[in-house]
N, C-alpha and C positions, 0 to 999 in steps of 0.2 A: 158465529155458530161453533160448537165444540167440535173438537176432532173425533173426539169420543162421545158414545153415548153412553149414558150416567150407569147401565147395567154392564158394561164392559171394561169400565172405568172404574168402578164398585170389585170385578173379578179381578181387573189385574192388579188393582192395590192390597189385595189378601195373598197376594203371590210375592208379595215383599213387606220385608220386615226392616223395624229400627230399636227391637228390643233390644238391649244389650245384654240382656241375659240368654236371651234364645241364642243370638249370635254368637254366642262363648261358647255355647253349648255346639250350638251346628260347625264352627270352629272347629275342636275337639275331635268332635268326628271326621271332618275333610281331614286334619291334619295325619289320621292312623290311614295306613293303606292295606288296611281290615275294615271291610262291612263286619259291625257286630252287632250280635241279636241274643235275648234271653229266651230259654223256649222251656214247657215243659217237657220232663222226662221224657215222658210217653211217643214227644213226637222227633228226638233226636235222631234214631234210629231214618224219618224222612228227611231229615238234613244234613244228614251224612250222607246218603246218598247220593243229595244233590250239589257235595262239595264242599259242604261245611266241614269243620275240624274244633273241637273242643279244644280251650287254651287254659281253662283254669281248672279247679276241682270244682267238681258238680257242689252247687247250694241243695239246700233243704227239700227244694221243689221245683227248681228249675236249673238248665245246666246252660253257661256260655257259650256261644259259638260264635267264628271267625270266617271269615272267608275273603280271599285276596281280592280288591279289586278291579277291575280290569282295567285295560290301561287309557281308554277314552273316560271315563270315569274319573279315575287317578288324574289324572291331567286337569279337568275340568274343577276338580277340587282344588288342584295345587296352584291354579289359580285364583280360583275364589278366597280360597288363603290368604295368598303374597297380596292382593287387592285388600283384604284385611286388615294384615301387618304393615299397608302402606298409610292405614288411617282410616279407612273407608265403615262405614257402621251403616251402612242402608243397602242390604242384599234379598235379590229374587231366593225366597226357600223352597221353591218348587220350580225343578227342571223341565215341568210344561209350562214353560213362561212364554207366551206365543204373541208378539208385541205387532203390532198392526203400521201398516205403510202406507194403507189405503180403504177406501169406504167401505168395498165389497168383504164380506163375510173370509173369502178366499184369501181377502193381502195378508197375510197376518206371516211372518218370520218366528221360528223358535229360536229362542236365544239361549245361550248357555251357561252365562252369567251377566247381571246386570247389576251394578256397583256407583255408588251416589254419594259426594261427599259435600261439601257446602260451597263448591267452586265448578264438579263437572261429573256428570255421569260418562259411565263409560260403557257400552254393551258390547261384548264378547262374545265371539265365535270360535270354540276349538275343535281345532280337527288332531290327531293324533296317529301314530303308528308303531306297531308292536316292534321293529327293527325302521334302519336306516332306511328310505325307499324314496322315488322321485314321485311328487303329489299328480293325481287326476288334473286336466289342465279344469283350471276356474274360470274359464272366458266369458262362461252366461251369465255366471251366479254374477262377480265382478262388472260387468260392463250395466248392469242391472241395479249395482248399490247404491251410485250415486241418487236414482232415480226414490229408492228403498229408504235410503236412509233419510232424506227430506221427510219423508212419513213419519218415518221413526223421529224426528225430532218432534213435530208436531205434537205426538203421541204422549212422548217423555213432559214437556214441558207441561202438558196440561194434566200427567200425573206430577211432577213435581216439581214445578215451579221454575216460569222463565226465566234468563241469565243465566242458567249455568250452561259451560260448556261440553259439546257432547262430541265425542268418538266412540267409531266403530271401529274393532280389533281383532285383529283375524288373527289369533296364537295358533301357534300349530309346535310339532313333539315329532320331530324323526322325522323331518320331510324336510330331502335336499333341495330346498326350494332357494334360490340364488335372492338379494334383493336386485339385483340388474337382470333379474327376467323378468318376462313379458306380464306375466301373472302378478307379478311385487308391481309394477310399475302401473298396470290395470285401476291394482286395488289404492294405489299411492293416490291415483290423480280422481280416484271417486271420492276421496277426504280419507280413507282408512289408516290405518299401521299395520303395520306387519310384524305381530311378537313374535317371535322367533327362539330356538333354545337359546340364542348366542342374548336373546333379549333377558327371557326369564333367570338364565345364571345370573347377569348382569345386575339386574334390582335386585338379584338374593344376595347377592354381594355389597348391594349399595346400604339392603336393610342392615347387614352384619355389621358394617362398618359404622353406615351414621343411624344408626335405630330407627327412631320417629321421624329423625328429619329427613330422611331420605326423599318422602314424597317431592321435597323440591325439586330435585336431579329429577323424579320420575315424572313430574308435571311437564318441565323444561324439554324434555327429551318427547314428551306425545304433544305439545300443545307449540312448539318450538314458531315461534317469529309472528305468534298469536295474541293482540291484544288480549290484558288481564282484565282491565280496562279502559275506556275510550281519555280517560284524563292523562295528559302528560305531565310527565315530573321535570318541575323547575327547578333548579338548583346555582346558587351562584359557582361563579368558577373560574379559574385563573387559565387562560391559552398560553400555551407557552411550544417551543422548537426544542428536537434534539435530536442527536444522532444524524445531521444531514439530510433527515425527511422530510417530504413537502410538508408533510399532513403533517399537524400539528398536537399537540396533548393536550390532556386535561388535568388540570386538579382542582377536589371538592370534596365536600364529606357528604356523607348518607347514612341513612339508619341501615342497619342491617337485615332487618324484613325485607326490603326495598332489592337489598341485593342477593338477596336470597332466592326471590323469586325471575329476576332480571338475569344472573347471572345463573352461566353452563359449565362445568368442568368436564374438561377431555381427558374422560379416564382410558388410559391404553389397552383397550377391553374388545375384543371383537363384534359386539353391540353396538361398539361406537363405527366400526369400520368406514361408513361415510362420510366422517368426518377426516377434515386434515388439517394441521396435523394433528394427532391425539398421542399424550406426553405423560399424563398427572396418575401418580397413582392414588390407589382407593386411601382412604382416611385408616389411619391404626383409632379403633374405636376406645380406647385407655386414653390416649393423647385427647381425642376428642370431648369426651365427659372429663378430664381436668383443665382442658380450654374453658369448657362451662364454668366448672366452679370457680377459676379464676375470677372470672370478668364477675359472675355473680356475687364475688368477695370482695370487688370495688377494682379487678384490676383493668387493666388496661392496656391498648396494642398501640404504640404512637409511631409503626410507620405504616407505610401504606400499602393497600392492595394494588395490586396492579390488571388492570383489563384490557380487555380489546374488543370493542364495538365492531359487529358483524355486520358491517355497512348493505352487506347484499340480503338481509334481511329486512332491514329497518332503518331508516338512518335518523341519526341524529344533529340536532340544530345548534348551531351556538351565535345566539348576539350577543355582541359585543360591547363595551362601554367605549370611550376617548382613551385611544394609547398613551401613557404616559411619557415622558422625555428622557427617562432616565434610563428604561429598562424596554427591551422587545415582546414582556409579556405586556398581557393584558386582562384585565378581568370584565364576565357578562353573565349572562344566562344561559346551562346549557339547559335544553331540551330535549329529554331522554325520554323515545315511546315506552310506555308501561305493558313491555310485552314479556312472555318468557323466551329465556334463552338468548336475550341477542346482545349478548355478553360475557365472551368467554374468561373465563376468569386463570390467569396466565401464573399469579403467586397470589395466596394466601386465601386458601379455601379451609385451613384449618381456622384461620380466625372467624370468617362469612360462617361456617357454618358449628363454629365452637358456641355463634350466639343464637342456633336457631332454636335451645329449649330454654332460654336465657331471659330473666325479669328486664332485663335491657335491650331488645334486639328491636323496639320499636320508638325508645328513649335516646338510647347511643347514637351518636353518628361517628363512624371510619373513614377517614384520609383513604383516600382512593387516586390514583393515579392512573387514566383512562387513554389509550391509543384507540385508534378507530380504523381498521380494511387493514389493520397490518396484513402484508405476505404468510403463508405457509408456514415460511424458513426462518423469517422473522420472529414472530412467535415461538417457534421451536428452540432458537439461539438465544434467543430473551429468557427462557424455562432455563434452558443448560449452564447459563450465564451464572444464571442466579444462586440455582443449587449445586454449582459445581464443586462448591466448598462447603456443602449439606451431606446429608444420606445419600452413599454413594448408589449412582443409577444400578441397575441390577443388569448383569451381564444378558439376562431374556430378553429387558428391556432396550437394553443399548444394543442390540442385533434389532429390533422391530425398528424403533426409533432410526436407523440409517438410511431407511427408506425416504424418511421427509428429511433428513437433513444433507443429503447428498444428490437426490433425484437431479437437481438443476445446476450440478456443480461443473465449474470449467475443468477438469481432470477428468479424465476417462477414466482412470482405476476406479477414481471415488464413486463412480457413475454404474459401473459393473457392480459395487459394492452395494451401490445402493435399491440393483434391479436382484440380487439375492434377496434381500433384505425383505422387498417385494413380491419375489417369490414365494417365500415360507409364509409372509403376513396372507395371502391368497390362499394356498395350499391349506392352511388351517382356520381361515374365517369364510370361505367360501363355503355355505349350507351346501352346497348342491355336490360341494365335492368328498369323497371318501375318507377324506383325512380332518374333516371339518371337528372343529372342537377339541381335538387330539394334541396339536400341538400348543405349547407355552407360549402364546403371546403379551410382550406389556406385562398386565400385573395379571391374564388368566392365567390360571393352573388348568397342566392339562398330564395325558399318558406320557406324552412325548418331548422331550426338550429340544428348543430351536437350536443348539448347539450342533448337533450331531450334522440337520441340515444343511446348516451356517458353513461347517465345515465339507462337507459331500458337496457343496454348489461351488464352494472354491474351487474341488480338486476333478469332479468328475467327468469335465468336457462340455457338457451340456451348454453351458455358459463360457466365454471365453476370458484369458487373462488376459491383465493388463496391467500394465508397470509407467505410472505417468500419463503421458496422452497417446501412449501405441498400445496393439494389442501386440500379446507375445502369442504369435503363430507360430508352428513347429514347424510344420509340412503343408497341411491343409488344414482348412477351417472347417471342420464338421459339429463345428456348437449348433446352437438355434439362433444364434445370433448374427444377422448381415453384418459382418463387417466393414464393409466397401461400403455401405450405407453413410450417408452426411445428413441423414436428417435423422439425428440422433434420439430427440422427445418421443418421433414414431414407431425406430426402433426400437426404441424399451420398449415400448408398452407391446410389439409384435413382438419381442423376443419373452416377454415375460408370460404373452398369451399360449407361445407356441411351447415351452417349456412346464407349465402350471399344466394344459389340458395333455399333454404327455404323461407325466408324473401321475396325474390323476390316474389318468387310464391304465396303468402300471401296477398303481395298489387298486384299482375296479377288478383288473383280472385275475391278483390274488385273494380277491375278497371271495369271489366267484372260485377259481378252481380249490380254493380252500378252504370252501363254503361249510364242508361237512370235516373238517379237521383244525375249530379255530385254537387247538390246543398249538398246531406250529406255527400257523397265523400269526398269533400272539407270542410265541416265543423267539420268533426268529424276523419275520418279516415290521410287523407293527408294532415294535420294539427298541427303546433307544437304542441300545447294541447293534444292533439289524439295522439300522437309519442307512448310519454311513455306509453301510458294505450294501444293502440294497439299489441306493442312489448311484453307488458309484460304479454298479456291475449296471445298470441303465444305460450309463452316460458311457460305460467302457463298450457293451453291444454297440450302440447307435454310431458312438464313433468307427469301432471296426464293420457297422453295414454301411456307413459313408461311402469307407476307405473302397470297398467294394464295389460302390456305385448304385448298390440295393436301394439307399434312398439317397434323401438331401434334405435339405434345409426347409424346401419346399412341400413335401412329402407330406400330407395329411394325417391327423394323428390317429384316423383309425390305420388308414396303410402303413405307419411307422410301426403301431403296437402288432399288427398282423405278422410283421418282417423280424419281428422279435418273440413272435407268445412262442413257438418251439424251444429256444432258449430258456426264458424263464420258466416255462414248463417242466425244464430239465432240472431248473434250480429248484421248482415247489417240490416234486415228484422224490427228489434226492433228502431234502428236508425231511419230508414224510416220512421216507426208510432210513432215517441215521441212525448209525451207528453208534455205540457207547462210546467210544473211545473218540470219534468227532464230535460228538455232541460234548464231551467232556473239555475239549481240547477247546471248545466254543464259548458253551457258559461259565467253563471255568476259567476262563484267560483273563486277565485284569490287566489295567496298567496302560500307560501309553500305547503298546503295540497292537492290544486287543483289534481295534478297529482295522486294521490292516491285516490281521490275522483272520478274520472276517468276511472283508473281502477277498483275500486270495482264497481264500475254501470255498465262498460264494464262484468264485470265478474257474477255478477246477471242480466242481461238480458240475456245472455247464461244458466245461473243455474234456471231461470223461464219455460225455456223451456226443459231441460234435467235435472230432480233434483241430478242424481247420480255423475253430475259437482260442487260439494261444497266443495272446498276446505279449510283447516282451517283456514287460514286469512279471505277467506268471509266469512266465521260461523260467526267469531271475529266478521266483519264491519257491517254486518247484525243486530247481540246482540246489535252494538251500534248505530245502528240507532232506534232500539225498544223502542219508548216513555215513554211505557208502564213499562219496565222496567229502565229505567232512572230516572222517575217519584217515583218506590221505592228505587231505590237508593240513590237519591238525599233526599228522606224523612229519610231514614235509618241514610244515614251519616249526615242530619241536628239532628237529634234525640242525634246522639253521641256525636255531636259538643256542644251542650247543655249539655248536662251530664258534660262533660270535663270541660264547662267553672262553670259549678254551683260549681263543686268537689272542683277545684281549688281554686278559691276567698275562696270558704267557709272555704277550711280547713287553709289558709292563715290567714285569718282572724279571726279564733281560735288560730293558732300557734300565730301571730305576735298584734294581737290586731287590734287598731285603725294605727297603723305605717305598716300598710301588706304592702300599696302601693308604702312606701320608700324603703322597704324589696329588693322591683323588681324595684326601679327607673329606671336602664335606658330601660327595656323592658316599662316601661309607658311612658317615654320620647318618646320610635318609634311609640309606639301605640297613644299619643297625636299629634304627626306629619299626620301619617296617618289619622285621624279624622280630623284637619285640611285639608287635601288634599280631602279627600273626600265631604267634605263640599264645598269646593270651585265649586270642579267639578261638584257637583250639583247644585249650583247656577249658574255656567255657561250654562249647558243645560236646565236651565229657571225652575228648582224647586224651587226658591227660597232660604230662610235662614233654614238652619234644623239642630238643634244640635244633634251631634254624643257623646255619652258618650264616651271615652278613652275604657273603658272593652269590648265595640263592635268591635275593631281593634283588638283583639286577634288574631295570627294565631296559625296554630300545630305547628308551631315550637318555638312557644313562651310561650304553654303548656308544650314543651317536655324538655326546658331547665328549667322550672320551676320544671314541677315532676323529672326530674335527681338529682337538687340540693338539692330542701329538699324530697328527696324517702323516709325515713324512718322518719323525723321532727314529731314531736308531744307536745301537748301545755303542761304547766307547770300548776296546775295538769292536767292529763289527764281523757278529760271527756267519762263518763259514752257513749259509743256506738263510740267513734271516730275512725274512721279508716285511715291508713299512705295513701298513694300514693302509697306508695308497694302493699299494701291489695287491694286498689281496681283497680290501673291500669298493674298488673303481670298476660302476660297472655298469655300462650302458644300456637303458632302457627305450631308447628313441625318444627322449625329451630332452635331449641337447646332452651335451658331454665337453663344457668346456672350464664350467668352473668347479670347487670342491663340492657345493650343495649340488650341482647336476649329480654329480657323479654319486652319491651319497641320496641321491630323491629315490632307492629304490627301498630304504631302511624307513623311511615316512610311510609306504605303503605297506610294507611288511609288519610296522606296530599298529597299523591299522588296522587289519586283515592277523593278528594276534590277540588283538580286544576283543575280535567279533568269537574265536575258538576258545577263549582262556575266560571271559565274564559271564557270570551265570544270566545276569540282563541279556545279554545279545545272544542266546542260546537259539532264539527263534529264526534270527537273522542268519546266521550260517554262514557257508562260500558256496560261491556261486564257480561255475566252470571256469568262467578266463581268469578269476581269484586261482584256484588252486594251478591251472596253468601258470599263472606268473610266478607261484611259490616253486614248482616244477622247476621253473626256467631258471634259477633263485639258486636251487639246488645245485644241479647240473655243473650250474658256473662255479659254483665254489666247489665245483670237483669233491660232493661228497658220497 
């Protein structure tokens, strides 16, 4: 008996089309994000009112209008679109498409889009939201589908024909919906999917790159360890050992239809996030259509693809023939299920799918080279192996990528490397979190580069270091990280949970108190620039309410953020009322130092408001911003610089005569160079000719190889009051005082502490107090 009755069955088939000209057209329209309508004259004047807007010039007798549309709409379209562009030519044209579950009059479901191609219909559900926001929970509607959607097949098959395979899709638009929640996990195990933004970027990315054949990757990814069909593919094949693995190889050829469909690429995309590892980037679509043309001009790929059989999906059989005596391989039959996806495809997805719009893709067969349950890490080292001497990985991707390739390493550094790594890949793929989408993961583009984090998770505490198999603890451990901890697999994963839902809740509460001002939202906080200096004024708080005893390790993260919002408050609040001249000193700063300049202004706009927040580096950055003392230091150390150069020449020119200058040739040869240079450079910036004496190119290090060599020199006779180089430059700093470099290590720190007052680079850096006390103490001593 039919599931339907022939009147209901008769209505819902006029609610879908296969025209392909209607389709083009309703196409068209989904694609503009304008409702547009023609109206006469007469009645614009009511549609304007009600939000229309004219976009063209008025015609003869009627005028265009526009009107934006909203964003459950919009959404609902930009699906039915991408489902389009993925192949599909059989769509509901009427949004009261109300598809039946059950006999009574009441079963009936509205669906939102319903999309049919010669292999599986798909029926879609979108929910959508105008901003970022956490979804209504779905526990009814969900624990209800499985029951729903049995109906729904029945329904489908007897409008359009059994054998094709059917899912239901729950898309949703701005809803921080996790897939490891209760709701994702609901809907997983009633047969659904869960589209997601992180899903629909991802197929708008896979269209861009592989066009038409995309649908492969899009079947494989909904329909994943799903017989295609019940027939399995035989194929002979040689088993053969390598690399010291139990498990054995394959090699065999296949047509490339075959693999097309069989085989998954782990593109490193936040869509894939469930997957591990994921390595591969997206296809350059130029590459891909002269892959095509190649092969379709006779050419040909003669080595092999290489795979790996996802054993916990599907596995695969191989009989065997009589080993031969000569050799350990063997040849037989293997038997590969005809399902999708249960084949990750490790190298050569440009060739697999160079042949998917190819006169040969069901004529050809490809050498394939097949491993089966590889490890994680395996996989991942077998990818890096391969292309290490390819397209260099991309520094976004080689910070995601550490996560799988270090997780299970015996080194502790690599293991701390690898739970950052984890870090940023969660903080930016987690739907549910504030920063979701934001950051560069793999091959997404996003606002924010995993760089800045990469670097903010090294330096800010949060995390601890580590050098080899120790951590480098200072005083105390105020990371999130147990240290004392030996069971190390659990501690990541607790130390990377306790750090992510931190972090979260950090940018939730500037999302929140900055709700009505996302002009500094965005300029300062959710901002490369801001990355680091925000992360790392987090991890500088938490670590100074350790030290305090306010929290620990253990500390909940809304009690952690509670211990903290007054501080960051101080920092939004400060933000909001800057100043021209901070703000200038901010967005205008470039260059390696920016980031540090960043955070210490991050970090004294907090210590302006709570002074007991001073930590020792701001003490530092603060002394070197103080003019006032830069101003005696730079007098102090010109004062020495003078002393040095007067002592030198003179007593040179006692010891050596009129010949001092040959004495030191080739230091005057660097120093007539440099006068030279300097001289140019100033007629370049329009001062003119200005002669530079050679003795004003001195540096300390051209004092300190000069007082080394002659230290103790003295002229012939020696006059009345002379003093060595020993006598007046030996001079005790409390790091020993036994040999000539002890005595002489105070002229290392003095050119040191000369770079930071004399180079326009290190202008930001300055002196700090026990700096210009030691020039002080510098002075003094040489009695000047």
């Amino acid at each position: 008996m039919a599931f339907l009755n022939q009147a209901l069955e008769k209505e819902l088939k006029e609610k879908v089309s296969t025209d392909l000209s209607l389709l083009g057209k309703i196409y068209k329209a989904k694609s503009s994000k304008y409702h547009l309508k023609s109206v006469e004259h007469s009645l614009v004047d009511d549609f304007l009112a009600d939000g229309w807007e004219e976009y063209q010039e008025p015609l003869k007798t009627r005028t265009k209008l526009r009107r934006e549309k909203s964003h459950d709409i919009q959404f609902e379209d930009d699906i039915w679109c991408q489902l389009y562009r993925l192949g599909y030519r059989c769509f509901n044209i009427d949004r009261d498409f109300k598809l039946p579950f059950g006999k009574n009059d009441t079963d009936r479901k509205q669906i939102d889009v319903v999309a049919v191609n010669e292999d599986s219909i798909l029926i879609v559900e979108c929910k959508s939201s105008t901003k970022w926001a956490r979804p209504p929970s779905f526990k009814t509607e969900f624990e209800a589908l499985k029951l729903r959607i049995d109906g729904h097949k029945k329904a489908l098959e007897q409008l359009f024909g059994a054998g094709k395979k059917i899912k239901y899709v729950f898309a949703t638009r701005r809803y921080r919906m996790s897939r490891d929640g209760v709701d994702a996990k609901r809907l997983m195990d009633a047969g659904g999917f869960l589209y997601n933004d992180n899903t629909f970027e991802y197929v708008d990315g896979l269209l861009k790159a592989y066009k038409n054949a995309a649908h492969y990757q899009f079947m494989a990814m909904l329909f994943k360890g799903q017989d295609i069909n019940k027939n399995r593919i035989e194929v002979p094949a040689i088993e053969g050992q390598m690399g010291g693995r139990d498990e054995p190889y394959y090699m065999f050829s296949l047509e490339p239809e075959l693999l097309l469909k069989l085989g998954f690429v782990l593109h490193r995309t936040r869509a894939n996030e469930a997957e591990m590892p994921t390595y591969q980037r997206l296809l350059v679509p130029s590459r891909l259509k002269g892959i095509g043309k190649f092969i379709d001009d006779g050419g040909y790929f003669p080595n092999s693809v290489i795979l790996n059989f996802s054993e916990n999906l599907r596995k695969i059989e191989f009989q065997p023939h009589s080993r031969g005596g000569d050799t350990r391989s063997r040849t037989g039959i293997l038997k590969i299920p005809n399902s999708y996806a249960i084949a990750y495809i490790i190298d050569g997805q440009h060739r697999i799918y160079g042949y998917a719009n190819s006169n040969y893709k069901s004529t050809n067969t490809i050498p394939v080279v097949a491993f089966k349950g590889l490890e994680s890490s395996e996989q991942l080292e077998m990818f890096m192996n391969i292309n290490q001497n390819q397209k260099a990985v991309s520094p976004t991707l080689r910070i995601t990528l550490e996560e799988d390739l270090y997780w299970n390493s015996n080194r502790l550094d690599s293991r701390i490397k690898a739970l950052r790594s984890s870090v940023i890949r969660q903080l930016g793929g987690d739907q549910s979190g504030p920063l979701f989408g934001k950051i560069a993961l793999g091959e997404d583009k996003a606002i924010l580069s995993a760089k800045p984090f990469a670097d903010a998770l090294l330096r800010c505490g949060l995390l601890p270091e580590a050098k080899g198999n120790k951590f480098i603890i200072k005083e105390k451990n105020t990371s999130l990280y147990e240290t004392s901890s030996h069971d190390h697999p659990r501690e990541m994963r607790a130390a990377r949970n306790r750090t992510v839902e931190f972090i979260n809740a950090c940018y939730e509460f500037a999302e929140e108190f900055l709700e009505e001002d996302e002009s500094t939202l965005s300029s300062f906080i959710v901002y490369n620039r801001g990355t680091y200096a925000f992360l790392n004024l987090i991890g500088s708080l938490n670590t100074f309410l350790t030290t305090k005893n306010e929290i620990d390790i253990h500390t909940s993260k809304e009690d952690r953020l509670k211990a903290l919002e007054k501080y960051l408050q101080a920092l939004f609040e400060a933000l909001k009322g800057i100043g021209d001249e901070d703000k200038d000193r901010l967005l205008g700063k470039l260059g390696s130092g920016a980031e540090t300049t960043w955070f210490r202004m991050f970090q004294n706009f907090v210590n302006q408001r709570f002074g007991e927040y001073e930590p020792a580096d701001l003490l530092d950055w603060k002394e070197r911003q103080d003019k006032e003392l830069q101003n005696e230091g730079r007098e102090l150390g010109t004062k020495i610089e003078r002393h040095l150069k007067k002592v030198v020449t003179t007593n040179l020119q006692e010891v050596f005569g009129e010949n001092w200058d040959i004495e030191i040739g080739a230091i005057q040869r660097e120093c007539e160079k440099r006068a030279k240079e300097q001289m140019e450079k100033n007629y370049k910036e329009g001062l003119g000719r200005t002669d530079i004496p050679w003795t004003d190119m001195f540096g300390v290090s051209d004092y300190r190889k000069i007082i080394e060599k002659y230290w103790a020199r003295v002229p012939e006779p020696v006059p009345s009051g002379f003093r060595t180089f020993e006598e007046h430059f030996a001079l005790d700093i409390g790091q020993g005082f036994n040999s000539k470099a002890d005595k002489l290590k105070w002229l290392s720190f003095f050119g040191s502490y000369r770079n930071t007052w004399a180079h326009e680079g290190t202008k930001e850096k300055g002196l700090n107090r026990e700096e210009v006390e030691f020039l002080r103490d510098i002075h003094d001593r040489l009695s000047l």
